[in-house]
C-alpha positions in Angstrom: 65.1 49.4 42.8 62.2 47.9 40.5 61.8 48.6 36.9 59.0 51.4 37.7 61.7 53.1 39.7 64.5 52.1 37.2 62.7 54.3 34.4 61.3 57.1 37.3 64.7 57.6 38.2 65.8 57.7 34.6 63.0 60.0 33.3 64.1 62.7 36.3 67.1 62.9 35.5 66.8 63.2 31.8 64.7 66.2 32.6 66.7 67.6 35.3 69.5 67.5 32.5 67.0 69.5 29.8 66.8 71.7 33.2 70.5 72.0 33.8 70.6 73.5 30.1 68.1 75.5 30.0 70.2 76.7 33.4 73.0 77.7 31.8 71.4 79.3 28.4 69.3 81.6 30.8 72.7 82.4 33.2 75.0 82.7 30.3 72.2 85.6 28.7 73.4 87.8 31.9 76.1 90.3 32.2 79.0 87.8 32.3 82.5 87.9 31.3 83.2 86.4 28.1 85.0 83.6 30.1 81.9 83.3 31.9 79.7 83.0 28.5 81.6 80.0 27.0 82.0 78.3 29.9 78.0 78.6 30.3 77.8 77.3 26.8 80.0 74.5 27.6 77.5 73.4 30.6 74.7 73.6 27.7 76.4 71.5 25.4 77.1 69.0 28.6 73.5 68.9 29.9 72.1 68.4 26.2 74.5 65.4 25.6 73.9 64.2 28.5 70.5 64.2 27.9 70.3 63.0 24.5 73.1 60.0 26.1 69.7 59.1 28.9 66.6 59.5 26.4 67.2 56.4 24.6 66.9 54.4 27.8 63.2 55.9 28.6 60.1 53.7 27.1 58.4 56.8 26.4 59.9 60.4 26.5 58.6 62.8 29.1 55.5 65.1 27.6 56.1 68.6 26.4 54.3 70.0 29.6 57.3 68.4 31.6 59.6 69.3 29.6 58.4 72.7 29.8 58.1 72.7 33.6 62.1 71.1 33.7 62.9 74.3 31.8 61.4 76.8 33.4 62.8 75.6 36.8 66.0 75.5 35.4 65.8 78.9 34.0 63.9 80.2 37.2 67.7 78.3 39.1 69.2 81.3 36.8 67.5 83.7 38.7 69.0 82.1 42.6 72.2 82.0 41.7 72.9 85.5 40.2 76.1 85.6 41.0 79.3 83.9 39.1 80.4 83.4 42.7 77.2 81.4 43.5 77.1 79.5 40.8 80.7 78.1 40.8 80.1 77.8 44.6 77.1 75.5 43.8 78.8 73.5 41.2 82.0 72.6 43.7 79.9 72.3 46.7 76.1 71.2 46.1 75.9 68.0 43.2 77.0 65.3 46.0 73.2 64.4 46.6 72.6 64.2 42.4 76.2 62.1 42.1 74.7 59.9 44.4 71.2 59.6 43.0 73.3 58.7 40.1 75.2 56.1 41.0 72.2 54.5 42.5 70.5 54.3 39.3 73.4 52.9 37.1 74.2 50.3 39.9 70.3 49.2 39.3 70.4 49.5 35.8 70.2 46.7 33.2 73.9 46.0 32.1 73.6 47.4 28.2 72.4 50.7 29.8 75.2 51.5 32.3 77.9 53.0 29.7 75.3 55.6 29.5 74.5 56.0 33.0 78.1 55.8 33.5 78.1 59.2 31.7 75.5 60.7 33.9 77.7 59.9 36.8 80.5 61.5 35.0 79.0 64.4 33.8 78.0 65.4 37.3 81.5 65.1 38.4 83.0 67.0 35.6 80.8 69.7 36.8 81.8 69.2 40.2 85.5 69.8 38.8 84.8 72.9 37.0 83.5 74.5 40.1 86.6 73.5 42.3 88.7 74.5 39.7 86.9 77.8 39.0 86.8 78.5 43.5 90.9 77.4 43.0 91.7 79.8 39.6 92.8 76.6 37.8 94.0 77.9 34.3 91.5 76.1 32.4 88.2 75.0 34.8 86.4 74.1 31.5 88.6 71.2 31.2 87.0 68.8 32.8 83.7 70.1 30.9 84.9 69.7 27.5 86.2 65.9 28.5 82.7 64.8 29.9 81.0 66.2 26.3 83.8 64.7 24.7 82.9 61.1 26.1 79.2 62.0 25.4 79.5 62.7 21.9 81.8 59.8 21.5 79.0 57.5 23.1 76.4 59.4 20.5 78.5 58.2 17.5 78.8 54.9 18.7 75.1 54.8 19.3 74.1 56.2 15.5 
């Protein structure tokens, strides 16, 4: 992977993570359980750490049509997976091909920006977690959610 790829690849997925948020804020705003609501908040407060974890590493941030775009798809996501059943489904199920596109990228990035790519990895697996836990009844399937925005925040402080 060349640097032009490097910071593609890094530019996707900080937007696909401003997506993933604006995901959850739109599927949370539904008829849910309250169970339901925080743990929609809790995949907000994920996607915009790990966001604010990968914008650093850009040169230049996205522009605000692109932005826009990432969040309208995200929102539009909302509307595909109606159900609480389908979303957990999707979360257990259907973030192999992102883990990988992740791993990809940190194993290519420069050595001072894989702690942070490390966290993209991990926050996709977190989420991964949540759903298998949420398909299984698992007692607490936020968990793993509140660890990977844990490890976020702790990178953010580090980072200020």
């Amino acid at each position: 992977m060349d640097r032009g790829d490097y910071l593609d690849g890094l530019r996707r997925a900080y937007l696909g993570e401003l997506g993933g948020a604006a995901f959850a804020r739109a599927f949370g705003n539904r008829d849910r359980t309250p169970g339901e609501r925080e743990s929609c908040v809790l995949v907000e407060r994920l996607e915009t750490a790990t966001a604010r974890v990968v914008e650093p590493l850009m040169e230049a941030r996205p522009s605000r049509d692109a932005i826009n775009k990432a969040e309208r798809r995200g929102a539009a996501q909302a509307d595909r997976l109606a159900t609480w059943t389908a979303f957990i489904d999707h979360t257990a199920h259907r973030l192999d091909g992102h883990v990988d596109a992740f791993v990809r990228l940190r194993d290519a990035a420069p050595a001072a920006d894989r702690p942070a790519l490390d966290l993209l990895v991990g926050h996709e697996i977190a989420l991964q977690r949540f759903g298998t836990a949420g398909l299984t009844g698992d007692a607490d399937p936020n968990e793993p959610l509140r660890a990977a925005i844990a490890a976020a925040e702790r990178h953010l402080s580090a980072q200020a």
